[in-house]
Residue, then its C-alpha position, 0 to 999 in steps of 0.5 A: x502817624x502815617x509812618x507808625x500805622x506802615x511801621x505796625x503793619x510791616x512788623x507784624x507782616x513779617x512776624x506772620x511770615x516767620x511764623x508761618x515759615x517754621x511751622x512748614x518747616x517740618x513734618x506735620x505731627x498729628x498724622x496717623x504715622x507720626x501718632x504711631x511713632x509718638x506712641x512707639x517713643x513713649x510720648x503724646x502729641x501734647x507732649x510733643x507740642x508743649x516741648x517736654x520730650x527729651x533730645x533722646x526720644x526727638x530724634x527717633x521719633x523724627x525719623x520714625x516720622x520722616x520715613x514712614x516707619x521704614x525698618x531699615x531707616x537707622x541704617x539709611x541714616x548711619x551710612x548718609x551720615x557716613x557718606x557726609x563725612x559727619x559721626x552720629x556724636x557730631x549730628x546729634x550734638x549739631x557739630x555738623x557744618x551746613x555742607x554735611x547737613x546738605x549732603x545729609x539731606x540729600x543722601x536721605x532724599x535718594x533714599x526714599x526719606x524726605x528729612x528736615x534738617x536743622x541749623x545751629x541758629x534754629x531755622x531748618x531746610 
């Protein structure tokens, strides 16, 4: 009964901790600046959080997130994309290996624009 009692609480240690690691994985959504950019997009926060916002429309929104609405951030964009040797096709479509997501990520940074970067099996850095 001992071993049961660990085994449950081990599981649900871990599960907490899953949790908690994706939701710090990405920008928070109800700041001023992400409620501007939903609205920008055309969608709520409840929208957002109940998972009904098209790829066409997360994408832009994120970036207009991430960058604190910088006017020039689809450019800044296009060109780390360039510079990770990776098209916006390929990005979008999660075609990118983890090495041009990290170079990605990296351009952005110096940039100014701090971005979460996601990999193919869901987890993100």
């Amino acid at each position: 009964m001992n071993l049961l009692s660990t085994a449950v609480a081990l599981t649900i240690f871990v599960a907490s901790a899953v949790l908690a690691g994706s939701a710090l994985a990405e920008e928070r959504n109800d700041t001023p600046q992400a409620l501007a950019c939903m609205k920008k997009y055309g969608f709520t926060l409840e929208q957002w959080r109940g998972y009904q916002v098209p790829a066409s429309k997360a994408g832009p929104y994120r970036l207009c997130r991430d960058s604190g609405g910088r006017a020039d951030a689809g450019k800044v964009k296009a060109k780390c994309l360039a510079q990770a040797g990776v098209t916006a096709a390929q990005w979008n479509a999660m075609k990118a290996s983890e090495s041009q997501g990290m170079a990605y990520k990296s351009c952005m940074a110096e940039n100014g624009i701090n971005v979460t970067v996601r990999r193919r099996n869901g987890s993100s850095f």
